[in-house]
N, C-alpha and C positions, 0 to 999 in steps of 0.2 A: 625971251627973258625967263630965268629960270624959275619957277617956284617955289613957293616955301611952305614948309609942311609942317609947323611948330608940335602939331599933335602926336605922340607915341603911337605908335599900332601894336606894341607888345599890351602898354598900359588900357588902349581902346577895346582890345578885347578881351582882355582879364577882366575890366570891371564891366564888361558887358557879358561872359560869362558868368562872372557873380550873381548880376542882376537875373539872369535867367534862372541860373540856382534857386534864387533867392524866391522868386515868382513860382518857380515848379515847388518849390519845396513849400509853398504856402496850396498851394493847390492839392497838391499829395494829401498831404497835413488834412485839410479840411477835408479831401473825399475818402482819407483812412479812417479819421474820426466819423464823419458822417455812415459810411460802410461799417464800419465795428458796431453805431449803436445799433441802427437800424438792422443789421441783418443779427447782431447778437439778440436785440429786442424780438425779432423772427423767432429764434431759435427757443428764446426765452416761453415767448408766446403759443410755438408748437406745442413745448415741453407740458403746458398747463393748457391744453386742449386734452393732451394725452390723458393728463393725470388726473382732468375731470371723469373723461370716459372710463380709466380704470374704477377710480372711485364709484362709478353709475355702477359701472356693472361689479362690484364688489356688494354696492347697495343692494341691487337687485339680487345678486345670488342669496345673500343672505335675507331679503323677503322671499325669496322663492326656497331656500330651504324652511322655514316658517311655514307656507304653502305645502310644500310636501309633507311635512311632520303635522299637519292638520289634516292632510288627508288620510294620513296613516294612523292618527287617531281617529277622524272617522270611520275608518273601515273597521278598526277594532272595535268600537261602541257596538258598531251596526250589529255584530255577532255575539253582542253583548247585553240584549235588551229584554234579557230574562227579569232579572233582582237589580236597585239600584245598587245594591252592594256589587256587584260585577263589572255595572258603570264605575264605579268608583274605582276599580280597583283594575280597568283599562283606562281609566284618564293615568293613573297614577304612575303607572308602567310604562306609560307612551312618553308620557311629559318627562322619566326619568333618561331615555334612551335619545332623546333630542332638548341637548343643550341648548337650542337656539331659541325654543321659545320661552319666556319667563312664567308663563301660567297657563292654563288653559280651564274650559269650562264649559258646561252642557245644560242648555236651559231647553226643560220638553214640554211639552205642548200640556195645557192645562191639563191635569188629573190623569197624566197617564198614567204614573203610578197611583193608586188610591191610596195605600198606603203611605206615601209622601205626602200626600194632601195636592191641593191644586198649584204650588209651586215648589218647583224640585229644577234646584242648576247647585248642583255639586262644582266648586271649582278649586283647583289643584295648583297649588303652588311651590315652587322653590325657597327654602332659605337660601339667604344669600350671603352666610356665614357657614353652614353645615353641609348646606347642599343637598339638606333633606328634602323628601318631600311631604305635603300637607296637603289634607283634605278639608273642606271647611262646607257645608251647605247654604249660601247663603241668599237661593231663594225665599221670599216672603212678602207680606203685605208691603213691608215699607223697602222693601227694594222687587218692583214688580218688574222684569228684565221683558214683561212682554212687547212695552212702551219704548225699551229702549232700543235706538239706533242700529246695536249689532246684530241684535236679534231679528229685527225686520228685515236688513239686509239679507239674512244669511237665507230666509224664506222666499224673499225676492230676487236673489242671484243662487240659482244652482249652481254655477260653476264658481263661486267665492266672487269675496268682496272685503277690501278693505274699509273700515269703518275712518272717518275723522279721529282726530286725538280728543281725546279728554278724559277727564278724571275718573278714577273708579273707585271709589271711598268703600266698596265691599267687599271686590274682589282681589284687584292688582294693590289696592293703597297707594294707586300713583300715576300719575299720566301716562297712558298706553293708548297704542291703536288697535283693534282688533280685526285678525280676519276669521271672515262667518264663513260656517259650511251648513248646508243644511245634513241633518242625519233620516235616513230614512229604515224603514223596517224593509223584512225582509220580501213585503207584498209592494216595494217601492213608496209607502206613503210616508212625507215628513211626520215626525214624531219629534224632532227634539234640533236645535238648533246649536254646529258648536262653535264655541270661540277659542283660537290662538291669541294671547295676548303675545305684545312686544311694547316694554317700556320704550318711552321717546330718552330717558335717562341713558339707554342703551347705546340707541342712535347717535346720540349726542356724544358721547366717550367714544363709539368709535370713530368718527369725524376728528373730534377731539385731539385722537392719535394720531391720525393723516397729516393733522394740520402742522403736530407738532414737529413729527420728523420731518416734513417737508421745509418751515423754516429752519430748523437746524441745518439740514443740508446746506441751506444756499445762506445762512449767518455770514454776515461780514465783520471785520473786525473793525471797520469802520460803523457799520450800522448796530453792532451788537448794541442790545437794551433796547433798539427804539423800538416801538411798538406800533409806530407809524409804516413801517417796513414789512409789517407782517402778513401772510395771508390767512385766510381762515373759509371756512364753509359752512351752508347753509342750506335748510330744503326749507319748500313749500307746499302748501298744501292747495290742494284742487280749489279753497277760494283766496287764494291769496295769504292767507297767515303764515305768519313764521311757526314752522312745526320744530325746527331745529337751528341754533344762532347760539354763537358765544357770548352774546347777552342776553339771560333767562328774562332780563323784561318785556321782551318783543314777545316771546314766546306764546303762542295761544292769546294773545293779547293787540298785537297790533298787525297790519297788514302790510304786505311789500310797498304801496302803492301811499301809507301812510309818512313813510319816509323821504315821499318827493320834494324838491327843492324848489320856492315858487318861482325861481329862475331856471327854472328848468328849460333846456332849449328840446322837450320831448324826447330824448334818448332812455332818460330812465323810466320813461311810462312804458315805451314801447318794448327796453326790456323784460318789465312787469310783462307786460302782456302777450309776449313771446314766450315768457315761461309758462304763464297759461295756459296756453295752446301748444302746450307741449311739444315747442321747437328747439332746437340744437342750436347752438350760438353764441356770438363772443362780442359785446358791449362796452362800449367807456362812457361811462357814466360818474357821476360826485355823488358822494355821500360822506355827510357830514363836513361837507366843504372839501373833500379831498379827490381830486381823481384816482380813478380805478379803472381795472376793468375787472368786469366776470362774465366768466364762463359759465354757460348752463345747459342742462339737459334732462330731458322726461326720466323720471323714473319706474319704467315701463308696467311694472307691476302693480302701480297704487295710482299710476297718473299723478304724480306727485313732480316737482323738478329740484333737481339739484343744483346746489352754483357754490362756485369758488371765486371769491375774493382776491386781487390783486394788485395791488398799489399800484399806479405809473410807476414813479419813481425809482419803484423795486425793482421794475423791471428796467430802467433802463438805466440803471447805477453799472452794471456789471458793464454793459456796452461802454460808458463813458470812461470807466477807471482803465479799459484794453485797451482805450482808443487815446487816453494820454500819456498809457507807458509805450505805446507805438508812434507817438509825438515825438518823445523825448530821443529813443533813440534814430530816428530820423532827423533829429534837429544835429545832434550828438553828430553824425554821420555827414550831414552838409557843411558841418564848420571843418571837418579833418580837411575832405576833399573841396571846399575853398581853397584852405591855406596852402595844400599840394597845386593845385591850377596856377594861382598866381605863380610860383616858383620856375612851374612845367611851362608854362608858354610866356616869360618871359627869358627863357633860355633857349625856347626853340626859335623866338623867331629873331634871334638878331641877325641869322643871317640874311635875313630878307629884306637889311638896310644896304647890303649891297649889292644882292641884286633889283632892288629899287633903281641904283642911280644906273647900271644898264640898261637896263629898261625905257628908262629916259632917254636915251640916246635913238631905240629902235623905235622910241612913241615920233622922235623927228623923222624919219623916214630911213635913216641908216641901218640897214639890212643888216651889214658884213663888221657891225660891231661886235668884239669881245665878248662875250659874255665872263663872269668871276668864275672858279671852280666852286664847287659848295664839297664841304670834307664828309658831312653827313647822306649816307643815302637815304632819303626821305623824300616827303612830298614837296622840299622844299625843291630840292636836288632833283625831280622830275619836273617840277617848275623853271628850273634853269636849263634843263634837257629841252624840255618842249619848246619854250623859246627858241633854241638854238635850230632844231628841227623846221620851227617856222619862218625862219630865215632859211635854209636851204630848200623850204619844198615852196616856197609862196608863189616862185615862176613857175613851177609844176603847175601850182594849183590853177594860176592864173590862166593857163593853155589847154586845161582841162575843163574849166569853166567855159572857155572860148568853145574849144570840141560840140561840150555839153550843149550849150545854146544851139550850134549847125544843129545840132539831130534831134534837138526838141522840135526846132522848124520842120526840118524833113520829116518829123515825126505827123506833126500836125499837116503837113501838105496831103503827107497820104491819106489820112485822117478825110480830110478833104474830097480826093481824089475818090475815097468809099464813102464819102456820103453821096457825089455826083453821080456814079453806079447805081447805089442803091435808088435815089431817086427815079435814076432812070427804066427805073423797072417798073417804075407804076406809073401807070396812063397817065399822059399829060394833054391827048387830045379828047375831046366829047363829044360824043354825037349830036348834032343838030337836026333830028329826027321830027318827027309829026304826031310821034306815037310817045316820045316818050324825051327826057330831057334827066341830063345827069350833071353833075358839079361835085368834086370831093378834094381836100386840100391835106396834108401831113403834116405839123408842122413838129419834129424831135425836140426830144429834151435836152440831150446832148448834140455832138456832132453829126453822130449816126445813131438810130434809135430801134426798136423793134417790135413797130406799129407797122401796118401794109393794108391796102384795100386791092382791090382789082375788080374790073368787068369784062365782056366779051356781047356780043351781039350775033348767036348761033340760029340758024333757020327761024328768024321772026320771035327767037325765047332770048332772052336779057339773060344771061348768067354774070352774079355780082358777091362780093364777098369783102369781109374786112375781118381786122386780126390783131391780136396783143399778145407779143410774147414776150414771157416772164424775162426780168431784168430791163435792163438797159445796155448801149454800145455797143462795142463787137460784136460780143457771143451771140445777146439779140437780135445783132443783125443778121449774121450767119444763120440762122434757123428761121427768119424771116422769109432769107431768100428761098431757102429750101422749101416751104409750105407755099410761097408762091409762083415756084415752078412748079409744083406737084397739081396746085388746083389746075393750072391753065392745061395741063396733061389732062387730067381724070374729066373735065369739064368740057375737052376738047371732045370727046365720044359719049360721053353720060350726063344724064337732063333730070337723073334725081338726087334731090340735096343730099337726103340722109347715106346715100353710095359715095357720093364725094366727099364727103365727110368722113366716114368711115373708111376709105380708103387714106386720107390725108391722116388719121389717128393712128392707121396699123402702119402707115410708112414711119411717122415721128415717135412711134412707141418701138421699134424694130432698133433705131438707131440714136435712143435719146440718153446715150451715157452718162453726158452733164445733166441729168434729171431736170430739165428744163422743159416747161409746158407752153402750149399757148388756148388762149380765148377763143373765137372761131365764128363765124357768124357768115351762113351761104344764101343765098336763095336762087330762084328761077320765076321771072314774071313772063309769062304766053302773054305780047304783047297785039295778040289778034282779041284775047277772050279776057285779058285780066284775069286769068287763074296764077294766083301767088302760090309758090310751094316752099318751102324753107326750113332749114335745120339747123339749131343752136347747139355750140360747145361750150357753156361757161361765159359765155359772153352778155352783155350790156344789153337790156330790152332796148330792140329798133322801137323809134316811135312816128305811130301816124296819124299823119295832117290830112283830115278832109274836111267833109262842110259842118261836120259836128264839131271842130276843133283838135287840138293835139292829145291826142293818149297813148299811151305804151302798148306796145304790141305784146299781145297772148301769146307767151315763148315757155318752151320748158326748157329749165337751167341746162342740165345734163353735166357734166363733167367737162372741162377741159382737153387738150388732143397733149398726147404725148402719156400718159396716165395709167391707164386701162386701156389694152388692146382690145380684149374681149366687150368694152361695152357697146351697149346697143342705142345707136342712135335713130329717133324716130321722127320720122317727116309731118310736119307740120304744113296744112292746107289751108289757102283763104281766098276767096275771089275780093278783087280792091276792083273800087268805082274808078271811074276817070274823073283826074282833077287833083287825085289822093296822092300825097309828097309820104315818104319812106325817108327816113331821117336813119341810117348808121355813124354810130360814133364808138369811142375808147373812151375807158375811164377819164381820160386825160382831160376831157369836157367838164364832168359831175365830180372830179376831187379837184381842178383848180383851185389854189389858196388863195388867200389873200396876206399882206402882213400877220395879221392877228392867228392866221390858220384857219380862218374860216373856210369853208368848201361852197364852190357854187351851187351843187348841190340838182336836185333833178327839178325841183319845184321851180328854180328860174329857168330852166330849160323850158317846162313845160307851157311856162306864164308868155314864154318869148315867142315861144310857135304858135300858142294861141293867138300873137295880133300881127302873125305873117302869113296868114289863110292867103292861098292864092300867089303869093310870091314865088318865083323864081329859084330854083336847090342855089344858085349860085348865089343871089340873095340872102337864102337862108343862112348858108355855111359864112359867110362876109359877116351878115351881124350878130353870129352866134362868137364868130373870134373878134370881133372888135370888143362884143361886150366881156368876152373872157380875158379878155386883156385891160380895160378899163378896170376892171373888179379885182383881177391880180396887181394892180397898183404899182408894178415895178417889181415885185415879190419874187423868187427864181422858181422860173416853170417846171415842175416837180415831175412830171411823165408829158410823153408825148402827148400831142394832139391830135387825133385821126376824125373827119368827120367824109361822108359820100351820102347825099343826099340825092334821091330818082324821084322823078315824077312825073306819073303816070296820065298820058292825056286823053 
């Protein structure tokens, strides 16, 4: 019965095209906008990292010329301390050739001049209409400069000192900060203390101007007027007060920490107190109900910190306005290429309603149907091609697939036929001796694997040996075989390990093209005297069972064979009591998985042969793979299993 297919496939995936549009273009949309604010908000945020630290060190250079222009009026006093008329007349000099400072002043030690009487601070000023300068004396009883701040400092720091801000009603007539130098004569003894003033009125204008072209710059014609959009700056002084703020009420008056908001979630305290401590760093914090952030930084010369003001807002207005004219033409751009899509594949695919109903014909089993011609060469047209091609090749393929299966079998037979080989190469009988008792089983990962043990029974000495070579299947086994003809040769004429060993390392280092290595593990038991001798390649500590229990045998790792020709392998000695079981094994024991991936690990190994003291090697090797099998829970055996267990009677 024919079916009926009511539903369009031009129309089914035009508007399932749409919908995908529709869905990316909402995606885009939100991660263009989200990427515009945030990384413009980034860029934004560098911008005013930068331009605090310009501003620091604009600060700083201009207290540090202050600094120099006070040293350089002290050095001129200092040669000067003949007449205070000389003083006077190198303040006057100094203070005119450096603009930077607004005043300066020299207060000297009681009565040095007699003639002055016991207070003498000349201090020198600028007009700040003429640009004259002014000399004024205005030590005296009612202004005694000895008590005051800058002066003490300037005796207590030889190397300068910046004073706190405050008011100087004698000198500057206005809030300045001062720094001191002490003046000394020419026998090095303080005489007279001087001061650079710098009005904070200064400080302030020049901020002031920072502040102002910086919002100019970045004005919107959206935000123009608001004054909520603005940034502005500010310093602090070493306790906390506003030394400099676009509102003179804070000014010398309230403190940072005065400003906190009692919902404060700690941000702005720690601010605060980041700037105290004189660290580098960038805050969001409210003030006055508004978020912000500021940036702040020591102002290395006064210990003072600077900080710049910045709206949220402000900053991330510019990210949003990118991110909705990059909306718009993205939206713009998905409605054009809609309306082209529907047109485009409702015209490409009609021809696919007739090769539809051929198709139908080959979905019944009719091979040597017709196919339509299709007039466009496209994919539609290599669709009607391929069809047709699957109709004349499908008996091909059918007789090829037959092929294919014989030579997977014959593949796998040989497969087979070299695992029975291989097998056959390792001892499948044991001695049943008086002296001594052996049991060792192989069990591969694969078909054929490239795990190997072997023994021999030479003049009354046990020579025994086991081995892991790297990879899995063939290649494994091919170099398997070769390290186990090699031993049963070198072993055949030679009774010490470390020689057969070294000989089996320079044979597979001579000829190990495919850079394949293996594990190694020999020894020699004199089964008249119990003298054990043995030598390790890289291989898995043997562990032995006697009457104290199972523990790991004292081996030195060494290297693996095939590696290093030149290394030196050294023989390892031990006499074993009778009674004492030699346990050799491969990884293939202690990484057994389980589902989970858990490993069996050496600790159940050792728990096991602890309560098989006295057992049988055949015994041992039986419950060590029952229980590796029990624990791998059906899990696919990841490496071979190699175990040879001797013991010694």
């Amino acid at each position: 019965m024919k079916k009926k297919y009511p539903r369009s496939f031009s129309k089914r995936i035009t508007n399932r095209v749409i919908a995908i549009m529709l869905v990316t273009m909402l995606m885009l949309s939100g991660w263009v906008f989200y990427h515009s604010v945030t990384r413009f908000g980034r860029q934004i945020g560098t911008h005013f990292k930068d331009l605090m630290e310009i501003t620091n060190e604009e600060m700083d250079l201009w207290l540090s010329a202050v600094e120099i222009s006070a040293a350089n009026i002290e050095d001129e006093i200092s040669y000067n301390l003949s007449r205070p008329a000389n003083v006077c007349s190198a303040l006057a000099d100094e203070l005119r050739l450096n603009p930077y400072v607004n005043g300066a002043c020299v207060g000297f030690i009681p009565d040095y001049f007699k003639e002055a009487g016991r207070w003498f601070e000349p201090y020198a000023s600028r007009d700040s209409v003429s640009g004259s300068i002014n000399i004024r004396q205005i030590g005296s009883v009612n202004h005694d400069y000895f008590d005051l701040e800058w002066y003490k400092n300037g005796l207590e720091h030889p190397e300068g000192h910046w004073s706190e801000p405050y008011f100087d009603r004698d000198g500057a007539r206005a809030v300045v900060c001062t720094y001191s130098l002490p003046v000394s004569d020419r026998r090095g003894n303080y005489v007279a203390v001087l001061g650079a003033d710098l009005k904070l009125e200064w400080l302030k204008k020049q901020l002031e101007e920072n502040d102002t072209k910086e919002n100019a710059r970045r004005s919107s014609r959206f935000v123009q007027g608001d004054p909520t959009y603005n940034t502005y700056s500010f310093i602090l002084g070493n306790n906390g007060e506003f030394i400099v703020h676009p509102d003179t009420s804070r000014v010398l008056k309230k403190t940072f920490f005065d400003y906190a908001s009692p919902d404060d979630d700690g941000s702005y305290i720690k601010a605060g107190r980041d700037m105290m401590e004189g660290k580098t760093g960038t805050s969001k914090i409210y003030v006055n109900g508004q978020a912000v952030y500021v940036y702040y930084g020591p102002l290395k010369s006064t210990g003072w910190s600077m900080g710049i003001v910045v709206p949220v807002k402000s900053v991330a207005l510019p990210g949003v306005l990118l991110g909705f004219l990059m909306l718009f033409f993205i939206s713009l751009a998905v409605i054009v290429i809609m309306i082209v899509c529907r047109v485009s594949i409702h015209s490409t695919t009609r021809p696919l309603v007739k090769l539809a109903n051929s198709a139908e014909e080959i979905a019944k089993g009719n091979f040597e149907t017709e196919l339509p011609r299709i007039k466009h060469r496209d994919e539609i047209c290599r669709l009607r091609d391929s069809f047709e091609d699957m109709q004349h090749s499908l008996s091909t393929y059918v007789s090829q697939l037959t092929a294919a299966t014989a030579q997977r079998a014959s593949i796998e037979s040989e497969l087979g036929i070299a695992r029975d080989i291989q097998m056959s190469m390792l001892p499948k009988s044991f001695p049943d001796r008086s002296d001594v008792k052996l049991y060792a089983s192989l069990t591969p990962a694969k078909i054929i694997g490239g795990d190997m043990y072997d023994f021999h029974i030479r003049d009354n000495m046990l020579f025994f040996c086991i081995g892991d070579v790297s990879g899995k299947g063939v290649p494994a086994s091919l170099v398997m075989a070769g390290v186990n003809t090699q031993f049963h040769a070198l072993s055949a004429h030679e009774t010490q390990p470390d020689i057969i060993i070294s000989g089996l390392n320079e044979s597979m280092t001579g000829r190990n093209d495919s850079l394949m290595f293996a594990t190694f593990f020999t020894g020699m038991i004199n089964l008249a005297t119990g003298a054990f001798h043995f030598c390790n390649a890289g291989h898995n500590r043997p562990i032995v069972i006697d009457k104290n229990g199972a523990k790991f045998l004292d081996v030195q790792s060494n290297i693996p064979l095939g590696i290093d020709s030149e290394w030196r392998y050294l023989r390892q000695n031990k006499v074993i009591e009778p009674g004492t079981t030699i346990l050799l094994y491969t990884d293939g024991l202690t990484e057994a998985e389980d589902p989970e991936h858990h490993q069996f690990g050496e600790e159940r190994v050792l728990q096991l042969l602890d309560e098989m003291q006295g057992c049988s090697p055949k015994d041992i090797i039986s419950a060590l793979t029952d229980t590796v099998h029990s624990f791998s829970a059906g899990a696919e055996q990841s490496d071979d299993l190699t175990m040879l267990a001797i013991k010694y009677k």
